[in-house]
N, C-alpha and C positions, 0 to 999 in steps of 0.2 A: 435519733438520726445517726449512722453512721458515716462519720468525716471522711474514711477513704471513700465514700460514693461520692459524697460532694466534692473531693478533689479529682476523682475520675471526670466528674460533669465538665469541672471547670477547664479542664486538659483539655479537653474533647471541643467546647466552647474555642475556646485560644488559640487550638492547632487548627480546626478545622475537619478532624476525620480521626477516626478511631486508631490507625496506625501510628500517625504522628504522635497522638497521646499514650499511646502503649511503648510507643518509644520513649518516651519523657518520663512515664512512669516507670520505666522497666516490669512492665507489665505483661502477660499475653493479650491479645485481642480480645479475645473470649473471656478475659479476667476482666477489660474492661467494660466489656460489654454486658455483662452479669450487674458492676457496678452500677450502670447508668440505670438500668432496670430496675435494681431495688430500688434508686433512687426515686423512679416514676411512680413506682408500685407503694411505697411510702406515702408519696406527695397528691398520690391519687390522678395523677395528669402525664401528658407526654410531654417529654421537656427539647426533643430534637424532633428536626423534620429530615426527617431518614431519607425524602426524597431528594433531594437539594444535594450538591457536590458546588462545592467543600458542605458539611454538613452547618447546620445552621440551627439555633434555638427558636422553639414555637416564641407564641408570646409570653406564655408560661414559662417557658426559658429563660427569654429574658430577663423576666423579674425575679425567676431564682440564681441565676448567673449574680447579677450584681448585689442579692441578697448575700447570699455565699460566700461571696468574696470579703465582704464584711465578716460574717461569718469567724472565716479562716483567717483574715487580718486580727480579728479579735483573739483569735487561736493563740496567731502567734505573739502579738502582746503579751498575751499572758507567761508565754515559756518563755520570750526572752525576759517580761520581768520577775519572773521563780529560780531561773538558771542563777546557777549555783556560781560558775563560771563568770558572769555577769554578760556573758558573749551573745550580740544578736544576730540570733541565727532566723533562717527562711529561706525568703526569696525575694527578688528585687529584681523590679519587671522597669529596666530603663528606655526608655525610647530618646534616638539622637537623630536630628535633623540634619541633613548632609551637610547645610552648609558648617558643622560643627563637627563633622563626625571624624576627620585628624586630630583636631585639637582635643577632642573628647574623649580618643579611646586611648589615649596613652598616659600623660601626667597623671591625671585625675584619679583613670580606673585603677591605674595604680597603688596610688593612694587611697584610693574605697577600699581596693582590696588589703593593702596591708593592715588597715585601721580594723578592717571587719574580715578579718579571713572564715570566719565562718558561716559566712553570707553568701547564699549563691548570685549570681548575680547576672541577668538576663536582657542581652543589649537588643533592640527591637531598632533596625534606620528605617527611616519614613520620614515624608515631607510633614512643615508643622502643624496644616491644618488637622491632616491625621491622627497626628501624633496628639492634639488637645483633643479630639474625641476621646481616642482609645482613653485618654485618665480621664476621660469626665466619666468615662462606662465604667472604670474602673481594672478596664484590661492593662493597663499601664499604673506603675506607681508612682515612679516620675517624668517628665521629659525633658531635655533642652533644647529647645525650639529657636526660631529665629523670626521674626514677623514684621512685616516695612514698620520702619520709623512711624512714629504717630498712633500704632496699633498696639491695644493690650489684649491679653489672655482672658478670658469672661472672667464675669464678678465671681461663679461658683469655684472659682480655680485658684489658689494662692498661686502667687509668682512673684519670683525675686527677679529684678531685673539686673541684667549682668552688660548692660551698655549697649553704645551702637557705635558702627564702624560702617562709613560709607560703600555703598555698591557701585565699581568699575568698569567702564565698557572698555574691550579690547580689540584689537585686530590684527590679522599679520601683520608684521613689522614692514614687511617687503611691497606691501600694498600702497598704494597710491590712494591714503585716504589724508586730509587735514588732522591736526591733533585738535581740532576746535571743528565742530558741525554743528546746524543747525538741529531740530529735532525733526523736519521737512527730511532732513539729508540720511537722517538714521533711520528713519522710516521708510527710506529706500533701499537699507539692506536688508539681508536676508541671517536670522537669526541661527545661530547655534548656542542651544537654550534646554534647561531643564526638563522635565516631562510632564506635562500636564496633571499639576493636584499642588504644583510647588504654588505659597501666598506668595513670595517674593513676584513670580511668572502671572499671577494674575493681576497683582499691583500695578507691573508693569504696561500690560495689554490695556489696561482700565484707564490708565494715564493717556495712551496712544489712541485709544477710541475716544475721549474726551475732548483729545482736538481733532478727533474728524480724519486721521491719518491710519495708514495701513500697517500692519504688524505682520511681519512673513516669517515666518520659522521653515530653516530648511534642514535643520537635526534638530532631534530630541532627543538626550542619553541622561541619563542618571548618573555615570562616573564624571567627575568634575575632569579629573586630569584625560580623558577620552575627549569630552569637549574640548577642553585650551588647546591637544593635541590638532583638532579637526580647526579650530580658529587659527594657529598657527600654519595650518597649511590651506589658509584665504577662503575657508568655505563658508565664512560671515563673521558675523558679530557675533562676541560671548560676554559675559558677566561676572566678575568675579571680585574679591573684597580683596582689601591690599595683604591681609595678614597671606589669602591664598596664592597671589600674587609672587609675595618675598617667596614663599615655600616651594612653587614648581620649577622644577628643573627647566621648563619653556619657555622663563619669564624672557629671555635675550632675544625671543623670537615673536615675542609680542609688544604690540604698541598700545598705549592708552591713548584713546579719545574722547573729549567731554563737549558737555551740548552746556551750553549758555541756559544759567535759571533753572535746569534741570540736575538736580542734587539728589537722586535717591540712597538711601541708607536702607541696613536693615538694624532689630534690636535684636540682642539673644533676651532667654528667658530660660529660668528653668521654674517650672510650674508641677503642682502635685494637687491632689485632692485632700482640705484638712478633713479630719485631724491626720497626721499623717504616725500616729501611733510608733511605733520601735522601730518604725522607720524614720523617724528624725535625724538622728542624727545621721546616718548614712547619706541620707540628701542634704542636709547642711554640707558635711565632709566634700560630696562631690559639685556641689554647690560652689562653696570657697576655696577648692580646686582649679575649677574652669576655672572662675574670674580668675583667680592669679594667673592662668594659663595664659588668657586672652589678653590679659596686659603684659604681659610679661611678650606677649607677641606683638604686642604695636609697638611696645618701646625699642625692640629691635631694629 
């Protein structure tokens, strides 16, 4: 088997479409698409379904996608532990969950990078239930996730856990709301909330259907500081954790209100698939990065 077909496949898997992987690879199209074909022609099967936009693996795909990657992870075990250098090189496929992804992309990355400058290193945001697929497939190496209190990562998944730090409701300041409501009363406004796929956002819905009460969302955006912007100018209730809180420039224009007996928290996590091979230490590194990050931010 030749390895650059298998790394052409795996692109093409990852990206979604032959361009995107020609660009990753610094490849021509036609270079890739040569690749993929020996690769078929080899294996005796079709490993894409060429009809599909973004392009997508048969079932044959599938199993060679996550074979492969194995595969290539064993690859590079091997050169980082022959390198003469001792340096571990690759690639490092991280996924960061928004509620983490300030705190995640600066100290830290930082720090991976300077520890491991020879590591490429491949930031993926996605909400966490996502994000724990893509490393259970193996499209991801690590993540750092976030998931309500009380919830862990599946058994096949190591994960360290890196704490919890309570979930805040806000609202314009200027609004005529109590800093004490009932849960009756919150479930009369109208949400400015995550986008539908976030766990924190379905925890919450789950809690509000369990008594019987109604849940209105009237934004949904992905940028945090978009929403407290839009909560700041009374268009509802928003969510947010105190470390994001202390951080936004809007905090003077937001108020906190809590609901009696309702305490939600979320936990971080960062989780990988073992063995986690010469990628160890780079996720330890960014591992006890966060955590110092994240305390280092409540103690603030």
């Amino acid at each position: 088997m030749n390895t650059h077909d298998l790394v052409a496949f795996v692109a093409v898997v990852e990206t979604g479409s032959i361009v995107a992987a020609s660009a990753r690879l610094n490849l021509t199209q036609p270079g890739v698409t040569r690749r993929i074909q020996n690769l078929e022609e080899m294996l005796g099967t079709e490993l894409l379904d060429r009809l599909s936009k973004p392009l997508k693996p048969t079932a044959a795909g599938h199993q060679a996608y996550e074979q492969g990657r194995r595969v290539l992870r064993m690859l590079d075990d091997l050169r980082s532990g022959v390198a003469a250098d001792g340096l571990v090189r690759g690639e490092f496929r991280l996924g960061i969950s928004p509620y983490l992804s300030e705190s995640g992309l600066t100290g830290p990355l930082d720090t991976l990078r300077a520890e491991f400058p020879a590591l490429a290193v491949r930031v993926v945001s996605g909400w966490s239930p996502n994000q724990l697929e893509r490393v259970s497939r193996n499209e991801l190496d690590a993540a750092a996730i976030c998931l309500p209190d009380g919830t862990a990562p599946p058994d096949d998944l190591a994960g360290d856990d890196l704490g919890s730090q309570p979930v805040i409701f806000v609202v314009a300041r200027d609004t005529k709301v109590p800093r004490s409501v009932s849960l009756e009363d919150l479930s009369r406004m109208s949400w400015v909330i995550n986008q539908d796929g976030c766990g924190f956002r379905g925890a919450l819905k789950r809690h509000f259907d369990a008594a019987h009460l109604p849940f209105h969302v009237a934004v949904e955006a992905l940028d945090s500081e978009l929403r407290l912007s839009l909560v700041a100018r009374g268009m509802g209730v928003g969510l947010v954790t105190p470390i994001a809180l202390k951080q936004t420039p809007l905090r003077n224009k937001l108020q906190v209100i809590r609901t009696p007996n309702f305490n939600p928290a979320v936990r971080a996590w960062v989780v990988h698939r073992p063995p986690a091979g010469h990628l160890a230490r780079p996720i330890k590194t960014f591992r006890d990065a966060l955590e110092r990050e994240l305390q280092a931010l409540i103690r603030d």
